[in-house]
FILO-162826 format. One record per residue (C-alpha): x, y, z; residue number from 1. Coordinates in nm, 3 decimals. Layout:
<rs>
px,py,pz,i
X,Y,Z,NUM
...
</rs>
This chain:
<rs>
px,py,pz,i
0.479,8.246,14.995,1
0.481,8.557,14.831,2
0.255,8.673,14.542,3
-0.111,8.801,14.491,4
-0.412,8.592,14.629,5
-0.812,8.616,14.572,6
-0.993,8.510,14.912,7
-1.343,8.418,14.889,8
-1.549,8.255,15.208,9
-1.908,8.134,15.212,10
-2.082,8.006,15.466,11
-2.443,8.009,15.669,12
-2.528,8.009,15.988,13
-2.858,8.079,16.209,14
-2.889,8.397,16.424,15
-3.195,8.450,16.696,16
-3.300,8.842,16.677,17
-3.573,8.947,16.899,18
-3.693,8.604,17.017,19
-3.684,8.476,16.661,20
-3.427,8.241,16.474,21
-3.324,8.347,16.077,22
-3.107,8.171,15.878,23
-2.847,8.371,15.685,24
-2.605,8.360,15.451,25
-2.228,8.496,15.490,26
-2.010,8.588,15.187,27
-1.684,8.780,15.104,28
-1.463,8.779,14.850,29
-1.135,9.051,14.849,30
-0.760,9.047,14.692,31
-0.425,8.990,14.950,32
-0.086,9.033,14.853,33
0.216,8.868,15.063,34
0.519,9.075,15.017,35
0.875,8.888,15.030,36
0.996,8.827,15.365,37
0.641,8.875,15.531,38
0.602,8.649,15.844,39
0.230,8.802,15.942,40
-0.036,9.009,15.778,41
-0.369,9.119,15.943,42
-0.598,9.068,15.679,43
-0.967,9.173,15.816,44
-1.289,9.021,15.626,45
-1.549,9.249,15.596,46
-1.846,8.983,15.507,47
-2.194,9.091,15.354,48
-2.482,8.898,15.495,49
-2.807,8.796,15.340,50
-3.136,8.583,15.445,51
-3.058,8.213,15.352,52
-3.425,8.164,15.243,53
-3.565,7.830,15.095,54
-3.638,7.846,14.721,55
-4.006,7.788,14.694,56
-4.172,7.685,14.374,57
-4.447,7.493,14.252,58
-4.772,7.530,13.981,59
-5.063,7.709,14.098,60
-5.362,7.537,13.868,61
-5.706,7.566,13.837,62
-5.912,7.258,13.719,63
-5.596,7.064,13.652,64
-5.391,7.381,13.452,65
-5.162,7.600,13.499,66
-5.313,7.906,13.525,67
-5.153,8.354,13.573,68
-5.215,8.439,13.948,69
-5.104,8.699,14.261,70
-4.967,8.516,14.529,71
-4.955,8.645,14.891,72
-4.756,8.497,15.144,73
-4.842,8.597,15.470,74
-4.593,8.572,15.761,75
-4.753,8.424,16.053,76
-4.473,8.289,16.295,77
-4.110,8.095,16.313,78
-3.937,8.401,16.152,79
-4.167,8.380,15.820,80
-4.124,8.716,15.632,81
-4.395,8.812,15.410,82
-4.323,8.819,15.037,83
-4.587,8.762,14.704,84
-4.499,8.575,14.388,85
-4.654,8.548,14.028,86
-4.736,8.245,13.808,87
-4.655,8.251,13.465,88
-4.944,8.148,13.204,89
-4.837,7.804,13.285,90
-4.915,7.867,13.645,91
-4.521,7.801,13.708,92
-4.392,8.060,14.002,93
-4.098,8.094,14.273,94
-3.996,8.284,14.532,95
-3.732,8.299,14.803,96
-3.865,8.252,15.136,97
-3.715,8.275,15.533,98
-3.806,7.944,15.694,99
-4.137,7.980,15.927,100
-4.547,7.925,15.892,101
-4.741,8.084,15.624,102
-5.097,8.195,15.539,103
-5.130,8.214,15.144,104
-5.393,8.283,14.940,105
-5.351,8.298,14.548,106
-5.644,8.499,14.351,107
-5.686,8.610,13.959,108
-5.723,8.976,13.876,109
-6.025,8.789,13.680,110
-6.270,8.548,13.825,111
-6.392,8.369,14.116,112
-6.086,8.134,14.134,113
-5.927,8.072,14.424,114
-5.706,7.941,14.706,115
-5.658,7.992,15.065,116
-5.393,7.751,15.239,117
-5.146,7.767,15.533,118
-4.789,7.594,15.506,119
-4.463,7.602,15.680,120
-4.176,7.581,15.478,121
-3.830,7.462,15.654,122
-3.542,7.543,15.622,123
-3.385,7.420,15.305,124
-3.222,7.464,14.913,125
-3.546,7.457,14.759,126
-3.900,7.332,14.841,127
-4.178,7.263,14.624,128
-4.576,7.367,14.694,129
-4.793,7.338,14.405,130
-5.100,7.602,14.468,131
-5.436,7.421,14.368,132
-5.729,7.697,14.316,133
-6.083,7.630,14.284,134
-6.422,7.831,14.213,135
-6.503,8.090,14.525,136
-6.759,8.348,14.617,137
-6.714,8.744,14.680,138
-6.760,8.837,15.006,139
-6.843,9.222,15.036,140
-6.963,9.486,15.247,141
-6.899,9.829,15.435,142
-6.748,9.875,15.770,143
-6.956,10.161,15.992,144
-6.805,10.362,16.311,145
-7.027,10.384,16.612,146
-7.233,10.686,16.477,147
-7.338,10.491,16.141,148
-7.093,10.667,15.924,149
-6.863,10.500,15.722,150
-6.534,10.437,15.798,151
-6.215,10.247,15.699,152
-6.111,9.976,15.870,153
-5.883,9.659,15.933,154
-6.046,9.331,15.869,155
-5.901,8.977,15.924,156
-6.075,8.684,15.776,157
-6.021,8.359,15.978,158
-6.074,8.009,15.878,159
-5.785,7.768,15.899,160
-5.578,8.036,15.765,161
-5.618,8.396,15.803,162
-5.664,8.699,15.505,163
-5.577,9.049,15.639,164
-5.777,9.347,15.457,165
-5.857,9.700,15.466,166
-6.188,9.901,15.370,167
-6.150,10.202,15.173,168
-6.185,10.559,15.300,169
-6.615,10.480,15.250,170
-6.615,10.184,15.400,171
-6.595,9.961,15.130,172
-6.403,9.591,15.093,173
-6.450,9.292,14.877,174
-6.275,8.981,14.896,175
-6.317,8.640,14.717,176
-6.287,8.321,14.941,177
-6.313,7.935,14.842,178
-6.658,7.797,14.995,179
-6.624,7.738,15.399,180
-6.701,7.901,15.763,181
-6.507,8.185,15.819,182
-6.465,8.463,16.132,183
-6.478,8.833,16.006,184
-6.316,9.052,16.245,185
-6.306,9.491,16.161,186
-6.130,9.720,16.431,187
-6.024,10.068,16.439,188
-5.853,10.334,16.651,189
-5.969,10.699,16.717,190
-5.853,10.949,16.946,191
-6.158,11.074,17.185,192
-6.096,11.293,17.454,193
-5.756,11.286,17.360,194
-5.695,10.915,17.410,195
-5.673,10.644,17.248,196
-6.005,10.431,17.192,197
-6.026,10.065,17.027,198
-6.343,10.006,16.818,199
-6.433,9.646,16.671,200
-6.691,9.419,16.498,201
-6.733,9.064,16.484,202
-6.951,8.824,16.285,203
-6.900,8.491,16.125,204
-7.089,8.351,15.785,205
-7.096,8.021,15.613,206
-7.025,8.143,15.270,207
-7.174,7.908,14.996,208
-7.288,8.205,14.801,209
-7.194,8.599,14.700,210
-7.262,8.784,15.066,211
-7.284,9.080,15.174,212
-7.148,9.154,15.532,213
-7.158,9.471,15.719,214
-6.956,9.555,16.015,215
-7.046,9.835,16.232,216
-6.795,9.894,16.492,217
-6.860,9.935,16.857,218
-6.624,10.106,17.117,219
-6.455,9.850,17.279,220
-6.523,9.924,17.617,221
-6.224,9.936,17.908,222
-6.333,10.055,18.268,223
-6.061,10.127,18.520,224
-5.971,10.312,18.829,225
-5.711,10.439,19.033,226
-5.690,10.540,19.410,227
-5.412,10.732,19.521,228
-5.318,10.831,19.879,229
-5.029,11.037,20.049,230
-4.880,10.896,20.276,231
-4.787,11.204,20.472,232
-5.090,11.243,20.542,233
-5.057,10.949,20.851,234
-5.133,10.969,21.170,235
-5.137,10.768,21.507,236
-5.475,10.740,21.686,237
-5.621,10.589,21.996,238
-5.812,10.252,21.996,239
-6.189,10.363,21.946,240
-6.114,10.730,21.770,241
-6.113,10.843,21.404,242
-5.882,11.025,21.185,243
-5.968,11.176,20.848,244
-5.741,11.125,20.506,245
-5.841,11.240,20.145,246
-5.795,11.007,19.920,247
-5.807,11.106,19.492,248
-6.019,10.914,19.229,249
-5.894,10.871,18.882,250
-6.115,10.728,18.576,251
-5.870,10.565,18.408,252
-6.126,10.360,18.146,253
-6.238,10.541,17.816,254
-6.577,10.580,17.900,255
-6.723,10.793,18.138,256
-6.856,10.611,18.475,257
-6.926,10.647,18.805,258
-6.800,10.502,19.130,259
-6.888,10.424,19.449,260
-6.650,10.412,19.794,261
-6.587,10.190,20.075,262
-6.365,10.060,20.298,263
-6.226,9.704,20.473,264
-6.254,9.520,20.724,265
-6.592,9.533,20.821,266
-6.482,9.601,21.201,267
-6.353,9.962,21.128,268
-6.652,10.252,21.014,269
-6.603,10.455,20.711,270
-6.763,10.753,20.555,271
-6.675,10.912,20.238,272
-6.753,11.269,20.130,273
-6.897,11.226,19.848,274
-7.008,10.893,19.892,275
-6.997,10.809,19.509,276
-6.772,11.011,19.250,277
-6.883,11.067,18.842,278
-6.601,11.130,18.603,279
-6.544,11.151,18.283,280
-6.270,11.014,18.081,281
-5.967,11.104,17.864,282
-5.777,11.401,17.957,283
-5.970,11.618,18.161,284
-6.242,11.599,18.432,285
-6.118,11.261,18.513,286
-6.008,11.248,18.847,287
-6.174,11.414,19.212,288
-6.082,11.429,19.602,289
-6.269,11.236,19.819,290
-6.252,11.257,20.200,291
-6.294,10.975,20.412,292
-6.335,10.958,20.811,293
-6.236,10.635,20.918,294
-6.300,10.516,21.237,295
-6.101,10.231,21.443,296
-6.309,9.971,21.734,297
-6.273,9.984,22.033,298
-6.060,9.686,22.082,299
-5.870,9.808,21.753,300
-5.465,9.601,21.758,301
-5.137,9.787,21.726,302
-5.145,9.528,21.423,303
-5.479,9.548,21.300,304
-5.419,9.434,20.963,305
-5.419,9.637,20.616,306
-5.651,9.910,20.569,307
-5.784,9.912,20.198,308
-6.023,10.212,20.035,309
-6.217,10.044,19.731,310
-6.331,10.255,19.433,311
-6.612,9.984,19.243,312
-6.809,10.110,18.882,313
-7.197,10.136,19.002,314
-7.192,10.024,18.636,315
-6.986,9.725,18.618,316
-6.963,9.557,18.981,317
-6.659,9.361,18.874,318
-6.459,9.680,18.809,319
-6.241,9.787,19.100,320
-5.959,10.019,19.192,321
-5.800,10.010,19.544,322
-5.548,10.197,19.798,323
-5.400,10.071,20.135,324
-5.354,10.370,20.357,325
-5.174,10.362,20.681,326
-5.331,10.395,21.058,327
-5.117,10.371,21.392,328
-5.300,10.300,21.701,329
-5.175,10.392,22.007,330
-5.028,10.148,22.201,331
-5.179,10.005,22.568,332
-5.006,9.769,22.766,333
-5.091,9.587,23.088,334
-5.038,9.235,23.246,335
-5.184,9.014,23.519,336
-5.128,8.663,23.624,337
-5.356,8.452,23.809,338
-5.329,8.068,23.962,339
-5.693,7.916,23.898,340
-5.665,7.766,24.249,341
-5.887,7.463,24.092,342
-5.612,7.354,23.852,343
-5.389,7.183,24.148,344
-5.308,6.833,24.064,345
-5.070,6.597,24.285,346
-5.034,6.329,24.106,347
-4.811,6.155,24.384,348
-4.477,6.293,24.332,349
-4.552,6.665,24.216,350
-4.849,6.956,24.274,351
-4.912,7.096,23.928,352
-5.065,7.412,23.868,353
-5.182,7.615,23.576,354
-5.085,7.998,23.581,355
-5.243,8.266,23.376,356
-5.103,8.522,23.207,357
-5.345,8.821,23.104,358
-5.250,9.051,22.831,359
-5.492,9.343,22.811,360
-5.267,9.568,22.595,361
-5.375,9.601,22.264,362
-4.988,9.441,22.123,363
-4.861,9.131,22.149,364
-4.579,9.102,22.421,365
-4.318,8.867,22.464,366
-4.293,8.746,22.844,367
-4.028,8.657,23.084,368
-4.189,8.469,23.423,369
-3.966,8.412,23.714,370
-4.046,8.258,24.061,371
-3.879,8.553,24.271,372
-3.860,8.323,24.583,373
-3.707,8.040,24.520,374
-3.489,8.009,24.830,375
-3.751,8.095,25.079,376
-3.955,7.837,24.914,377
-3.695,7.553,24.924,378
-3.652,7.689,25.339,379
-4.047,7.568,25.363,380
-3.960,7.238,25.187,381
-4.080,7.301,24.856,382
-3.887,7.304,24.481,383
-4.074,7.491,24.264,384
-4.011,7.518,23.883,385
-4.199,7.663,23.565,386
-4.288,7.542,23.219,387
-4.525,7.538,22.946,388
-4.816,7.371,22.919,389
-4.735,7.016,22.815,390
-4.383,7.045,22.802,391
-4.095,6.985,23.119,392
-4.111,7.219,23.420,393
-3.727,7.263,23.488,394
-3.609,7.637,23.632,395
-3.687,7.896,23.814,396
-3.742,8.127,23.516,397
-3.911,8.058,23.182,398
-3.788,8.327,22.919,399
-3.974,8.414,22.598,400
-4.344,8.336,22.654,401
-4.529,8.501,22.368,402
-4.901,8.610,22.465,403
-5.085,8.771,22.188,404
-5.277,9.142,22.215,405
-5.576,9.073,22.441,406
-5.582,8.765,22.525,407
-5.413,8.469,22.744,408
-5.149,8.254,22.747,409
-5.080,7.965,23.027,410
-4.789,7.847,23.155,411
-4.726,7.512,23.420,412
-4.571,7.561,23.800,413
-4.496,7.238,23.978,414
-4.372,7.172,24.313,415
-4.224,6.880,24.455,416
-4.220,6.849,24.838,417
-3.906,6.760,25.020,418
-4.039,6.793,25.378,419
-4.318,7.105,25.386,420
-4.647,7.103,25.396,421
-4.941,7.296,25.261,422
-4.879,7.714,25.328,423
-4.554,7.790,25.133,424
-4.589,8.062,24.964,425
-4.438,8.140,24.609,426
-4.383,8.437,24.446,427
-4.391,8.448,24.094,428
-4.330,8.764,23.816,429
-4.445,8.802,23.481,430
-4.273,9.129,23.297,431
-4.270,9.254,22.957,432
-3.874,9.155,22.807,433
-3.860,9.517,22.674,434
-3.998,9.729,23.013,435
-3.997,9.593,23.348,436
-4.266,9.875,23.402,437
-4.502,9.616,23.230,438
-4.529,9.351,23.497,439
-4.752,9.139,23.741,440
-4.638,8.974,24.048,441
-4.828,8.729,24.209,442
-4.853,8.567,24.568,443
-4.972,8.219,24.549,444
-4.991,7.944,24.848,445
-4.909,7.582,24.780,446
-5.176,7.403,24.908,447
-5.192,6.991,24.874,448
-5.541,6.870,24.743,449
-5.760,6.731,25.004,450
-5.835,6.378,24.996,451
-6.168,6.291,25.000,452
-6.334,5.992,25.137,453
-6.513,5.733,24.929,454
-6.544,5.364,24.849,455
-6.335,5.035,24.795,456
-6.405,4.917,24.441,457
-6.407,4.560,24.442,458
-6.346,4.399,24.079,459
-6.271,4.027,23.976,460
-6.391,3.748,23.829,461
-6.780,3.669,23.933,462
-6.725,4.021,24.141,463
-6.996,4.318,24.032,464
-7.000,4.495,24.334,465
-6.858,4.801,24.560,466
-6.787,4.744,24.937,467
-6.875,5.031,25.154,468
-6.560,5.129,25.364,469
-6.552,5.030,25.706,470
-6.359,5.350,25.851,471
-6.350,5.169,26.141,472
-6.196,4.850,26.042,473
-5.927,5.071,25.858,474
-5.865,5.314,26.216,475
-5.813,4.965,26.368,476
-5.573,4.794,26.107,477
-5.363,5.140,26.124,478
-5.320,5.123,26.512,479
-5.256,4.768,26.483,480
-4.969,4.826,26.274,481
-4.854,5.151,26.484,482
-4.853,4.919,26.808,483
-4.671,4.669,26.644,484
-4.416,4.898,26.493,485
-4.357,5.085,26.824,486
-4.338,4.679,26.990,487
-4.031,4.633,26.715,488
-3.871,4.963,26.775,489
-3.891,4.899,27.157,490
-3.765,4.542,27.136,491
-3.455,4.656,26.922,492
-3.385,4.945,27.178,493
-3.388,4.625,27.444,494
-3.155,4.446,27.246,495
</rs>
């Protein structure tokens, strides 16, 4: 409809800014007019914003009265903003304040009274929190840098609420507190050797009385290091030889300190030049070269593990600084395979035995092993197949047999007979997967275990003894049967 309008809007609404949530209020209030024949208008609200704080307000007393008094309130988390208040004669007050937790303390620019609270006021139209103040004690003193001079400085008081102070330009602060244990804590910053140093003093007191309480600040002390290394500086070496890198020391702490060098693991050498490094701190004279000859064993791996320098205080054992630096040994290779001609086992149906792969390059190598024979070894009336220890024995060729940098790894051949006897002979192959140049072939001759004679054990009930075999008795029983199998096989031929 057409005609001249006043548009107001109100409203609140909560808004999180830098990890904390505020409550706000939104308001606007502006003129529209709506022409004859208008079907749409863009009308834009330009809206002011303002904290939606809760209206705090209360009596602060002393001794039952309402008594004139400064009040601090101190923010101290859940988007509290600091803000102070007066009491009337009356002791009556109010302020506005943002929803979140509170230190407050409530003095008299006369007297000893007193009051020293935390709250945590909510968000809300108003809230009331009377302030109760009763009869303290001054609490006084001078706050001293490290050289005995005086010095200003911050101060926090700490009880179950916490008063933040300063001392003047000589040192001087004064404070009145109700009766109770509290935690004084001064600290400063200076600038020495061009950085920045943290000073502090701590003390607590049981104040029932005026006290006095110094605080002389000490440096607060912060020891650190850094080793740096280039890496250009890397080279490849043989198992057994050295190589020399310089490495640089930097005092990063603010106090001057010393530190000594070493190196890990314990199975390579090293020897720094100097062995031990002083610097000072701040922004010159903090940092040196050190050079350091380190030295690999004998047996050293193609992987041999991470290489660390350590910088340690001779001051502060605790304090350490370190740098992994880069070595590449050379790499060997070489492989052998054995049969440990003691491992043959026939256990009635197959001969196993237990082949040994040597690895005396310093890398691990991945394995292929392949019975090169097998037809001539099937024409002597053997089947021959390989497999791992414990597990089936089913080809010619076992791929993918992993045997670690100087050391072993075992694998299984079996043979079953179909017809041969001892004296085949097998030819087996072990080669690297990535260079046939890196390979072992072995001859090996099947050979059945012999049987050895012994004893028939005798076991039953009332039965605790071992018969002696009668070799004779058993050389008879076998012809017997031979005679009477040839008698059958003549008698059918007769037939």
């Amino acid at each position: 409809m057409p005609g001249n309008y006043t548009i107001t809007l109100t409203g609140t609404n909560s808004a999180a800014e830098s990890g904390v949530t505020r409550f706000y209020a939104y308001a606007f209030t502006g003129s529209l007019t709506v022409a004859p024949g208008a079907t749409d208008i863009a009308f834009d609200l330009v809206v002011s914003r303002s904290l939606d704080n809760t209206t705090v307000s209360g009596i602060v007393s002393f001794a039952g009265f309402g008594i004139d008094a400064t009040v601090t309130f101190t923010a101290r988390g859940g988007g509290a903003i600091t803000a102070s208040a007066s009491s009337g004669s009356d002791g009556s007050y109010t302020v506005g304040l943002a929803p979140g937790a509170y230190d407050v303390y409530a003095s008299r620019a006369l007297g000893s009274a007193v009051s020293f609270l935390q709250i945590t006021v909510p968000h809300a139209d108003a809230r009331t929190q009377d302030i109760p103040m009763a009869s303290g004690f001054v609490v006084s003193g001078v706050t001293t840098d490290a050289q005995g001079r005086r010095t200003s400085a911050s101060i926090t008081i700490q009880s179950t609420a916490s008063l933040d102070l300063t001392s003047d330009g000589s040192g001087l602060y004064s404070t009145v507190l109700p009766a109770g244990v509290y935690a004084i804590t001064a600290t400063k910053t200076a600038t020495e050797n061009g950085i920045s140093v943290s000073y502090q003093a701590t003390t607590s007191v049981a104040l029932q009385s005026d006290t006095v309480v110094n605080l002389a600040l000490e440096k607060i002390v912060s020891r650190s290091v850094i080793l740096t290394w280039d890496a250009s500086q890397r080279q490849t070496i043989a198992a057994g030889s050295s190589v020399t890198y310089t490495v640089v020391v930097r005092n990063t702490g603010n106090v001057a300190d010393t530190w000594s060098l070493s190196g890990r693991p314990t199975d390579w050498e090293f020897s720094f030049v100097p062995s031990t490094v002083s610097l000072n701190f701040g922004t010159s004279g903090t940092s040196a070269g050190v050079v350091v000859t380190l030295t690999s064993p004998a047996d050293a791996l193609v992987d041999h593990g991470t290489i660390t320098l350590v910088a340690t205080s001779t001051t502060d054992g605790t304090t350490q600084g370190s740098v992994d630096v880069q070595v590449d040994i050379l790499r060997t290779r070489g492989l052998s395979l054995t049969l440990d001609p003691t491992s043959g086992v026939f256990d009635g149906r197959f001969l196993n035995n237990t082949l040994t792969i040597t690895n005396s390059g310093n890398a691990a190598e991945t394995v292929d092993v392949e019975i090169t024979n097998p037809d001539d070894v099937a024409a002597n009336g053997w089947i021959a197949r390989l497999g791992l220890v414990g597990g089936p024995a089913s080809d010619v060729r076992l791929s993918g047999v992993t045997v670690p940098a100087n050391s072993t790894t075992q694998v299984r051949l079996q043979s079953q007979s179909s017809g041969g006897g001892s004296g085949a002979t097998v030819i087996i192959r072990a080669s690297a997967q990535d260079s046939m140049a890196v390979s072992s072939t072995g001859f090996f001759t099947l050979q059945m275990p012999a049987l050895a004679t012994g004893g028939i054990a005798v076991v039953g009930p009332e039965i605790a003894h071992e018969a002696p075999l009668n070799l004779q008795v058993v050389a008879a029983v076998v012809a017997a049967v031979a005679a009477v199998g040839t008698g059958l096989f003549l008698t059918r031929r007769r037939r």
